[in-house]
C-alpha positions in Angstrom: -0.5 -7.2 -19.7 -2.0 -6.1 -23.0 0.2 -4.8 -26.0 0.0 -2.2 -28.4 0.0 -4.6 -32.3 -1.2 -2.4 -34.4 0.4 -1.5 -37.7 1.9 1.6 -38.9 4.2 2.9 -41.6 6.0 4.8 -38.9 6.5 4.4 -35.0 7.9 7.4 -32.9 9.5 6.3 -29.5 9.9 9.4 -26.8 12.3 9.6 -24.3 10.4 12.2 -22.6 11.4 14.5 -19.4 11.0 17.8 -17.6 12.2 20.5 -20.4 13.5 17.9 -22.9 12.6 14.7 -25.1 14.8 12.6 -27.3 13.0 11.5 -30.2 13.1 8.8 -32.2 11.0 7.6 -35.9 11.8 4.4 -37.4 9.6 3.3 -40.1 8.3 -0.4 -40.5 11.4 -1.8 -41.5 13.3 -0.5 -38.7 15.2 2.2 -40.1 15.8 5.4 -38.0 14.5 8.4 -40.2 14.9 10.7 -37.2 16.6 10.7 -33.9 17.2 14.3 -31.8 17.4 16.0 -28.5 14.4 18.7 -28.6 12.8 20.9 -26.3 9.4 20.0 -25.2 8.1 22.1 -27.0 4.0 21.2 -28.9 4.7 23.4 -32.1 8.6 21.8 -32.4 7.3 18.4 -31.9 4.3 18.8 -35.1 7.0 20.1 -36.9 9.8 17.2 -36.4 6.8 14.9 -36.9 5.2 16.4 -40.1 6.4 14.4 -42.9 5.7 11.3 -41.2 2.0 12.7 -40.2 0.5 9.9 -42.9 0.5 6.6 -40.8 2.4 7.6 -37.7 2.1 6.4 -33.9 3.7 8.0 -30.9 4.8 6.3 -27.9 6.4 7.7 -24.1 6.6 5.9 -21.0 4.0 6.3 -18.5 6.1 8.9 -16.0 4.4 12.3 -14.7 5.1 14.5 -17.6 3.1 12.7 -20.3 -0.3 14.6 -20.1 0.4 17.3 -22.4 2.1 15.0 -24.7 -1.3 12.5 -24.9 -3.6 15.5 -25.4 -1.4 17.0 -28.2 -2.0 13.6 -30.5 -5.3 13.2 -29.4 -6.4 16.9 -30.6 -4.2 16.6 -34.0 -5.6 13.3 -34.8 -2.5 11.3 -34.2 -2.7 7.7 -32.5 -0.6 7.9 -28.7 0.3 4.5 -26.9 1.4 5.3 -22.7 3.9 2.6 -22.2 3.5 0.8 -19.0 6.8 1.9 -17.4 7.1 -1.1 -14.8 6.6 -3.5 -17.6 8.8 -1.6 -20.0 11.8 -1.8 -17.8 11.0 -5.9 -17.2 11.6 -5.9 -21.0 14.1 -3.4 -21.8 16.3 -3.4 -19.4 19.9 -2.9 -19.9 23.5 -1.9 -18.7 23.6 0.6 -21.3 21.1 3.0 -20.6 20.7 7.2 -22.0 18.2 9.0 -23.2 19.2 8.6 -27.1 18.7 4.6 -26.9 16.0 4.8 -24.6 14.3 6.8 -27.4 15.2 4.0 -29.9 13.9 1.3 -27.5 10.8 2.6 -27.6 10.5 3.1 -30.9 11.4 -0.6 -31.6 9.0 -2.0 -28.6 6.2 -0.3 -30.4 7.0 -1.5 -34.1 7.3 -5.3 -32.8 4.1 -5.2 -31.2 6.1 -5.5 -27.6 4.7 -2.0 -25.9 2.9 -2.7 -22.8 0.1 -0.4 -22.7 -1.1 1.7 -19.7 -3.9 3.1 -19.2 -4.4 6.8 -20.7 -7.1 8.2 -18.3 -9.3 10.6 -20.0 -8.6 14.2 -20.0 -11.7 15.7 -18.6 -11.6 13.2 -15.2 -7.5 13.5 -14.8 -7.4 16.6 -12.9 -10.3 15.2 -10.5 -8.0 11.8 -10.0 -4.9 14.0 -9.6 -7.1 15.8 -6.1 -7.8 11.9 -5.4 -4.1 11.0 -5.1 -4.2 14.7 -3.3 -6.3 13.6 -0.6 -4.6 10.6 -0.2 -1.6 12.0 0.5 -2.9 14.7 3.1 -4.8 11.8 4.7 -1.4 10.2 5.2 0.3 12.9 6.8 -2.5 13.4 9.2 -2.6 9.7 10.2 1.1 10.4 10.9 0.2 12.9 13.6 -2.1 10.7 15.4 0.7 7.8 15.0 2.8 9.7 16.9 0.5 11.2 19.7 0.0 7.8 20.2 3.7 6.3 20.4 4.4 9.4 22.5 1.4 8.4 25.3 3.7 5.0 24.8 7.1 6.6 25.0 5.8 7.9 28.7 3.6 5.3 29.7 1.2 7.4 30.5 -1.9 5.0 32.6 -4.2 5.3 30.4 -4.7 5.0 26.8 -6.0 8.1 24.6 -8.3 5.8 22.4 -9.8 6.9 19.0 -8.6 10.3 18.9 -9.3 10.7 15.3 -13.0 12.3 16.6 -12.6 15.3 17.8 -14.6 15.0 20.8 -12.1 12.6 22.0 -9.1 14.8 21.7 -9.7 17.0 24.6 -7.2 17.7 27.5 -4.7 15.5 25.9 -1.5 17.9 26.1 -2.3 19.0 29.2 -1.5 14.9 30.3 2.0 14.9 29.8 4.4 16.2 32.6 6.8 17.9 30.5 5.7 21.7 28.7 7.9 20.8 25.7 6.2 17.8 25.4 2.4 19.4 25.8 3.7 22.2 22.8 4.7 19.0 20.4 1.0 17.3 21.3 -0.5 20.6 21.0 1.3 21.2 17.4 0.1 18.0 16.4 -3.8 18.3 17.6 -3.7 21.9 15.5 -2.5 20.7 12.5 -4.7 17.4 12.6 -7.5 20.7 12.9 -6.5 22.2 10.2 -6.5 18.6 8.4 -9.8 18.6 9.2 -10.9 21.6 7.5 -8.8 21.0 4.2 -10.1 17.7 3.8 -13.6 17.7 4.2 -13.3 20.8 1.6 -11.5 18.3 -0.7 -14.1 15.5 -0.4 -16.9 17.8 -0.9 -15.5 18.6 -4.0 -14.5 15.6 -5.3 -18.3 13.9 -4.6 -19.8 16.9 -6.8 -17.3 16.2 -9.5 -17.9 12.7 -9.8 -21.0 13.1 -10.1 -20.7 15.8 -12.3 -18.4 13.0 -14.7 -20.7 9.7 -14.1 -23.6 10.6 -11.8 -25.0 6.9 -12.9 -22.1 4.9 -12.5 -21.2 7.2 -9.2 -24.7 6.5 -8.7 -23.8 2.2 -9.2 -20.9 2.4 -6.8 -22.8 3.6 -3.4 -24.9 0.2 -4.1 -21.3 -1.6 -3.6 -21.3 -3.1 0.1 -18.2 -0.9 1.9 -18.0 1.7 -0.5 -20.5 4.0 0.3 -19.5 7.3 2.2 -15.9 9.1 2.3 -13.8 6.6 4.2 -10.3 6.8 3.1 -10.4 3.0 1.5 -13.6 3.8 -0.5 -12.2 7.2 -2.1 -9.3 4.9 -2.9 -11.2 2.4 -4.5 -13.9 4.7 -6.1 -11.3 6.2 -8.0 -10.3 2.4 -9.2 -13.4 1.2 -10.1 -14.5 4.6 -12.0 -11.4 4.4 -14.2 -12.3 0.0 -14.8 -15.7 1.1 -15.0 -15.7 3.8 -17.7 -12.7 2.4 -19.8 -13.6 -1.4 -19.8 -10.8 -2.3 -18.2 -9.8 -4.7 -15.2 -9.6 -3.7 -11.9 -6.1 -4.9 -11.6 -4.9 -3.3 -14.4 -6.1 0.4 -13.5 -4.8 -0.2 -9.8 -1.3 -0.8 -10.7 -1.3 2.7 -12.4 
């Protein structure tokens, strides 16, 4: 766990969701000098944080709405901390609990030198990880369709098994092999959607390969030298991602894989 010690004359803690953020600025004695409920709004938030713009840092938990607020203090200049939210609740946690002293919390994590830091993937690669996680999750749903071809064949005890039906060529005639029609339509729902699977995610891997190597080509280059990891298996887009984000930011392994 590494934390954000750096000094400042003024630390701003967000509270940040959706539509709204609570925000808090305390300056290095601790003193609130501002704490409201704003919209999230980029031109409101300069504004709110203008006469602190000298020595100021800003700090929001790592949840899924922080990319806009990352890329707004990087453009204007202004140093961001992502607080690593699993971490943060370890050492904040509380009964009392709303978005005003969440804010304040925050604020006062980052002014003792007591933020844990997450990692703030660059800009330019996010979108490419975000169709990563994509994949992943399509992946998922299609393995769920052969999970349950399968338990079906088991649910009927049908004689013999289907075996590796996640090649095509292995797929054939397998609705017809049930006895029951409203069981062959379920089977046959599942073998079209694990086609159309098929077709979505070799799109999605085609793309992802070209933009890696559009990012990195020589450390995409250094990974398909790493024994397992070469090709598009599910594992290896999982850990490519991983090891692209260590790679590139200098940073551990199991650090950018708890994110």
């Amino acid at each position: 766990m590494k934390f954000y010690t750096n000094q400042h004359k003024y630390y701003c803690g967000i509270d940040l969701h959706a539509r709204r953020m609570y925000v808090c600025i305390i300056d290095e004695k601790g003193d609130v000098r501002e704490h409201r409920n704003m919209k999230t709004d980029r031109d409101a938030f300069l504004k709110v944080i203008a006469p602190f713009r000298q020595d100021i840092v800003v700090a929001v938990e790592c949840i899924f709405t922080w990319y806009w607020i990352a890329d707004l203090c990087q453009n204007e200049g202004i140093p961001f901390v992502l607080g690593h939210a699993l971490y943060m609740k370890a050492i904040h946690g509380g009964k009392a609990k709303n978005d005003r002293i969440d804010s304040r919390k925050i604020a006062a994590l980052l002014r003792g030198g007591m933020m844990p830091m997450a990692y703030v993937y660059p800009a330019r690669m996010r979108a490419t990880r975000d169709l990563m996680r994509r994949r992943n999750h399509l992946m998922r749903k299609r393995s769920e369709l052969f999970v349950h071809i399968q338990n079906t064949n088991i649910q009927y005890n049908l004689p013999d098994p289907f075996g590796p039906i996640s090649r095509p060529r292995n797929r054939g005639g397998i609705a017809g092999r049930f006895e029951y029609p409203s069981v062959q339509k379920s089977i046959a729902a599942d073998l079209e959607m694990i086609r159309t699977y098929d077709s979505v995610l070799s799109q999605l891997e085609s793309s992802i390969v070209k933009l890696a190597n559009d990012h990195d080509p020589v450390s995409y280059a250094l990974l398909q030298t790493i024994p397992g990891v070469g090709g598009f298996s599910p594992w290896s887009c999982c850990t490519r991602s991983r090891i692209y984000a260590a790679l590139t930011a200098c940073r551990t392994l199991s650090h950018t894989a708890a994110l």
